[in-house]
C-alpha positions as CSV (number, residue, x, y, z in Angstrom):
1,X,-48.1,-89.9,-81.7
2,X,-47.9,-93.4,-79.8
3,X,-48.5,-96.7,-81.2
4,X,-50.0,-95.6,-84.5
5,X,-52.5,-93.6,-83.4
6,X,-52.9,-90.2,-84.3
7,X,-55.5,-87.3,-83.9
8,X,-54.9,-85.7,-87.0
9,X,-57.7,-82.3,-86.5
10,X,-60.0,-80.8,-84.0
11,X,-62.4,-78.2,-84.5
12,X,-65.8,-76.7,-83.3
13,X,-68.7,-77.2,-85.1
14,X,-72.8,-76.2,-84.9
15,X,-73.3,-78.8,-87.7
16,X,-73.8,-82.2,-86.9
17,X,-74.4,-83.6,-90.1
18,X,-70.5,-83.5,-91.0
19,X,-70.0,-79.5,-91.7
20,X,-66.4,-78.0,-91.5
21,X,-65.1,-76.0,-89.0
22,X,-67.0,-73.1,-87.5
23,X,-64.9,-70.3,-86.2
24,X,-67.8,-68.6,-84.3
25,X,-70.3,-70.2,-81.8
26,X,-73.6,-69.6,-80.6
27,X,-74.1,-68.8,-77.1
28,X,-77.1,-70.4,-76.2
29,X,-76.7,-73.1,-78.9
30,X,-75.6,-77.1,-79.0
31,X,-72.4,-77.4,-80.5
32,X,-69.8,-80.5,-81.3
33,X,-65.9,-80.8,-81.5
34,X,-65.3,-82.7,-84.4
35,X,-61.9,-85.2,-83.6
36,X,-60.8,-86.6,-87.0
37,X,-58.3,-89.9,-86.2
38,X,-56.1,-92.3,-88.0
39,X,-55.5,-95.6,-86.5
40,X,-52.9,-97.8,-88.3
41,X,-53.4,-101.3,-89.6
42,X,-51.2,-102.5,-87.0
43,X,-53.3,-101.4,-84.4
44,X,-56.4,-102.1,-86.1
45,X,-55.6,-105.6,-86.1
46,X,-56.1,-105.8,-81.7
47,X,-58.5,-103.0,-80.9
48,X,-61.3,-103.7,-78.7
49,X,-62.0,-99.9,-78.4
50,X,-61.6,-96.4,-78.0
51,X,-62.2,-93.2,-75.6
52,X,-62.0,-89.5,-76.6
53,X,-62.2,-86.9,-74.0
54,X,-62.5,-83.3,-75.0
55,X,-62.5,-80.1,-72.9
56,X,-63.3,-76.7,-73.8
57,X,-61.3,-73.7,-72.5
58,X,-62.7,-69.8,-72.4
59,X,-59.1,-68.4,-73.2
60,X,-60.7,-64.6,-72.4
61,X,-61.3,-66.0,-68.8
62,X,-59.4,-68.5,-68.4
63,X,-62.0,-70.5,-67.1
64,X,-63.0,-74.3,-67.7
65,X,-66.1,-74.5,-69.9
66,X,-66.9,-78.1,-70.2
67,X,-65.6,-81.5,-70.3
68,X,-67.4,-84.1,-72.6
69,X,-66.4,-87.6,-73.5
70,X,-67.0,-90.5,-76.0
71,X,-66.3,-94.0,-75.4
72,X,-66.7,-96.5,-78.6
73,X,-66.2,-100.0,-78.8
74,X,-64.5,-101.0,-82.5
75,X,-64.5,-104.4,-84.8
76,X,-60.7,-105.1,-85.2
77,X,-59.3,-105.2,-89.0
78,X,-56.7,-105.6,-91.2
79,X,-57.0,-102.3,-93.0
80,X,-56.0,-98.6,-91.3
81,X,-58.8,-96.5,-90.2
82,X,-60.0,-92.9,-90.7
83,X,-62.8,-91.8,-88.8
84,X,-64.1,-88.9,-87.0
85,X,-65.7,-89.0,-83.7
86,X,-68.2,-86.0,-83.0
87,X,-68.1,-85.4,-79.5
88,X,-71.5,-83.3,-78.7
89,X,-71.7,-80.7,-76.0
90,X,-74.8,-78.8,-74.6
91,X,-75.8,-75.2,-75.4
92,X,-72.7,-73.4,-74.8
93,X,-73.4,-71.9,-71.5
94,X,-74.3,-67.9,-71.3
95,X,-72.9,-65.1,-68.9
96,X,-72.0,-67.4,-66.1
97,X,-69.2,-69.0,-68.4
98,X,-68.6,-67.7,-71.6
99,X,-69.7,-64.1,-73.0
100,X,-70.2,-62.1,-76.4
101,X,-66.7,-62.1,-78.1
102,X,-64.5,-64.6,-75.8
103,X,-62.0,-67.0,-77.5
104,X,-62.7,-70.5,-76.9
105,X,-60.2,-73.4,-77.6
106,X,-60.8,-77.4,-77.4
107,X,-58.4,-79.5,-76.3
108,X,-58.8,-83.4,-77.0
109,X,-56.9,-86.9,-75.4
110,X,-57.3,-90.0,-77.5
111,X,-57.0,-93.5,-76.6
112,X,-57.1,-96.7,-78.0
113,X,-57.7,-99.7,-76.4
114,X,-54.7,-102.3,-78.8
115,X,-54.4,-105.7,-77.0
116,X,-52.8,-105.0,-73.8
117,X,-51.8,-101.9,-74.8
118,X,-53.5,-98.3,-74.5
119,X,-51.3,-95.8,-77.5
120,X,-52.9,-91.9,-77.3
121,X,-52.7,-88.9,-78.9
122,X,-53.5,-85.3,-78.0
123,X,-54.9,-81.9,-80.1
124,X,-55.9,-78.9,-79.9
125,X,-58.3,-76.8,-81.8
126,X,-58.3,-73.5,-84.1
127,X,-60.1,-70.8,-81.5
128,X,-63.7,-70.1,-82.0
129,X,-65.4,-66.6,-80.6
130,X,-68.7,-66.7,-78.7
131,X,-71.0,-64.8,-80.3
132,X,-74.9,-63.7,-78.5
């Protein structure tokens, strides 16, 4: 954690409207990684802005599935902040990437743009399985 900004979870979900975790995904099927944050009131008070990168890992493979990211601009404030950013990603790709039963991971970078200064965090996911 740098300059009081923290991811504080990462996971996969098929369920936009603010579902919890899903542990399998849908090959074939739009999915999001859902990066919870906390931004202090100390930081809050000079952000302009922030940028969330996410990339998605087939651990069975080891191959790069996808990187995806989300840049926001925020209203500074005297109060901390808990937000989540959904970061959406296409249909998860079929045979050519990811197959029936590999173990995927997401792995996130967060930034915040604070005055001059630009604190981050990192995360990583819970595994989710492909499923056909």
């Amino acid at each position: 954690m740098s300059g009081n900004v923290k991811v504080t979870e990462v996971f996969f979900t098929q369920n936009f409207a603010g579902a919890g975790p899903d542990d399998t995904l849908k090959i074939g099927d739009l999915y999001w990684v859902a990066v919870e944050i906390s931004i202090g009131a100390m930081a809050r008070t000079f952000i302009s802005g922030d940028r969330t990168t996410v990339t998605v890992h087939n651990l069975s493979t080891g191959n790069l599935v996808r990187t995806e990211t989300v840049t926001r601009t925020l209203t500074p404030a005297l109060t901390p902040l808990k937000d989540r950013v959904n970061v959406p990603f296409p249909a998860l790709p079929g045979p050519a990437d990811v197959n029936d039963g590999d173990i995927l991971v997401a792995r996130c970078s967060y930034s915040a743009q604070v005055g001059f200064y630009r604190p981050s965090d990192s995360e990583e996911s819970d595994t989710a399985v492909a499923v056909a």
